[in-house]
C-alpha positions as CSV (number, residue, x, y, z in Angstrom):
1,X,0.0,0.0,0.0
2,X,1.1,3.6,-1.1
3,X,0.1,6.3,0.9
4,X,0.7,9.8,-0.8
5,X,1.3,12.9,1.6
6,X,2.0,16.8,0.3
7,X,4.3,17.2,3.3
8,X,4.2,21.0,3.9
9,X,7.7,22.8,4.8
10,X,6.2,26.3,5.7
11,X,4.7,24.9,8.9
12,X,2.3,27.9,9.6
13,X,0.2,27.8,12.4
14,X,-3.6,27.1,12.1
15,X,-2.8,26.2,8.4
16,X,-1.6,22.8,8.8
17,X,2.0,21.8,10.3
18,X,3.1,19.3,7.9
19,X,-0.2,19.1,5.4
20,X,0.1,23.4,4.3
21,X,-1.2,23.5,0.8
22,X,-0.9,27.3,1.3
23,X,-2.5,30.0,3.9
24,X,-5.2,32.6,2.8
25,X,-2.9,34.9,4.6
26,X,0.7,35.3,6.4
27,X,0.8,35.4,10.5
28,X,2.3,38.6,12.0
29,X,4.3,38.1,15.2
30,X,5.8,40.6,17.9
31,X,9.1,40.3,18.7
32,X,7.4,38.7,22.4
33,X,5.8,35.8,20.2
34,X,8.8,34.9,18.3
35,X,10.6,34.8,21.6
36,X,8.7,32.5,23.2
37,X,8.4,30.4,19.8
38,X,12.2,30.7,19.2
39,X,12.6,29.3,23.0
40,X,10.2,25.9,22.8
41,X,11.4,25.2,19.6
42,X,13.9,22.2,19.1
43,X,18.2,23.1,19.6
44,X,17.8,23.1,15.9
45,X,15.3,25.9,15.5
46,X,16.3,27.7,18.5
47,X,20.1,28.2,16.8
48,X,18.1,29.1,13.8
49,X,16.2,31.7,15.5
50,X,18.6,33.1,18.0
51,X,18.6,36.4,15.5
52,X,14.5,36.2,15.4
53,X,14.8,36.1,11.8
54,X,14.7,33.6,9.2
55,X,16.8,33.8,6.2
56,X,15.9,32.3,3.4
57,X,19.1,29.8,3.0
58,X,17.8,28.9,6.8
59,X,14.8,28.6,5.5
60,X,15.6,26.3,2.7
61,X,17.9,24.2,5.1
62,X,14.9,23.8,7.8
63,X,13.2,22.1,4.3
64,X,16.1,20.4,3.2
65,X,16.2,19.1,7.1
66,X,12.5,17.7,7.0
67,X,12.7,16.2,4.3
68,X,16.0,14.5,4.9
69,X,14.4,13.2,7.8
70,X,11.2,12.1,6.7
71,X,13.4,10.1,4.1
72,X,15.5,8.5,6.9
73,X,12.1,7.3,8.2
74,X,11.2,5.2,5.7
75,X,9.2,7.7,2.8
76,X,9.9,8.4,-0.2
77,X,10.3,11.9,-1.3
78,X,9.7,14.2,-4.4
79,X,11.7,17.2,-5.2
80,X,10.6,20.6,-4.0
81,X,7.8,22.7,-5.3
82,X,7.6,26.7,-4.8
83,X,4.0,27.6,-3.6
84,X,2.8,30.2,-3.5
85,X,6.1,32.4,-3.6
86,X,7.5,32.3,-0.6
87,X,6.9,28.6,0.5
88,X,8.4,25.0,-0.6
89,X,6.9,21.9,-0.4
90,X,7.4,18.2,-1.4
91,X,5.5,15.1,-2.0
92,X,6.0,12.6,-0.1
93,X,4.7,9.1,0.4
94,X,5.0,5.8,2.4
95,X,5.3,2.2,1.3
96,X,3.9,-0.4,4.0
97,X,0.8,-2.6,5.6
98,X,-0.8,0.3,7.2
99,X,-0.8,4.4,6.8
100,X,2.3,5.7,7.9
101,X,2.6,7.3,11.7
102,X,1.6,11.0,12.1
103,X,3.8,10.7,15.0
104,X,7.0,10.2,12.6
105,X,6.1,13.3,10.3
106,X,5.4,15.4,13.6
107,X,8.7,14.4,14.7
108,X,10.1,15.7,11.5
109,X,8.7,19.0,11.7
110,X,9.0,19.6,15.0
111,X,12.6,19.1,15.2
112,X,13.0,21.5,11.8
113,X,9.9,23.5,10.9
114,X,7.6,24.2,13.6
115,X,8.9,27.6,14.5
116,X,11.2,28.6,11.6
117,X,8.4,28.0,8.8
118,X,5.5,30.2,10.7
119,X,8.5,32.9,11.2
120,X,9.7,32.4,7.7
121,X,6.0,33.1,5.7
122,X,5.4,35.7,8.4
123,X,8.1,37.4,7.0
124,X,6.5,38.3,3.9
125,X,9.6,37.3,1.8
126,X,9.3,36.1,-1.6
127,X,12.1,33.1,-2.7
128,X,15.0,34.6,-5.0
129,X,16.4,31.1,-6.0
């Protein structure tokens, strides 16, 4: 059995951690809320965000990361997909007797997306490569 995911590396909040498809529109954050983010975040994230900004080559490694990982785990990965202009995302999808653990992808993105992808999109930024 095949199971086909869109694995979402933006990560925004209320649009979906690892299923985003693309948001209507782009959070805002104060410089308070990306604090608090930046410190429950993963050691990963939290280097990332030490600045409170997201670059977009930290941005493209937090994707490269996820998806790196989700490979590890066992799925098979496509190659990434602009959306939207200022987001990436990948197919991704899972060979086995049942549907493949939510718990693995969460694991995925909360060690590399959670945090940097909802500051990222907030950011407004559009991708330049």
């Amino acid at each position: 059995m095949i199971t086909r995911h869109t694995a979402a590396v933006a990560g925004v909040i209320g649009c979906s951690a690892l299923l985003l498809a693309g948001c209507a529109s782009a959070p805002s954050f104060s410089e308070d809320e990306k604090q608090q983010m930046r410190d429950s975040a993963s050691g990963y994230q939290q280097a990332v965000l030490e600045d409170l900004v997201v670059t977009e080559a930290e941005y493209r490694d937090a994707v490269d990361a996820t998806r790196g990982c989700l490979q590890d785990k066992g799925f098979g990965v496509g190659p990434l997909v602009e959306q939207n202009g200022n987001q990436l995302g990948f197919q991704s999808s899972y060979s086995g007797d049942g549907p493949p653990s939510d718990q693995i992808m969460q694991a995925c993105d909360d060690e590399f997306m959670t945090e940097i992808g909802p500051i990222w999109v907030s950011q407004r930024m559009p991708l330049t490569s």
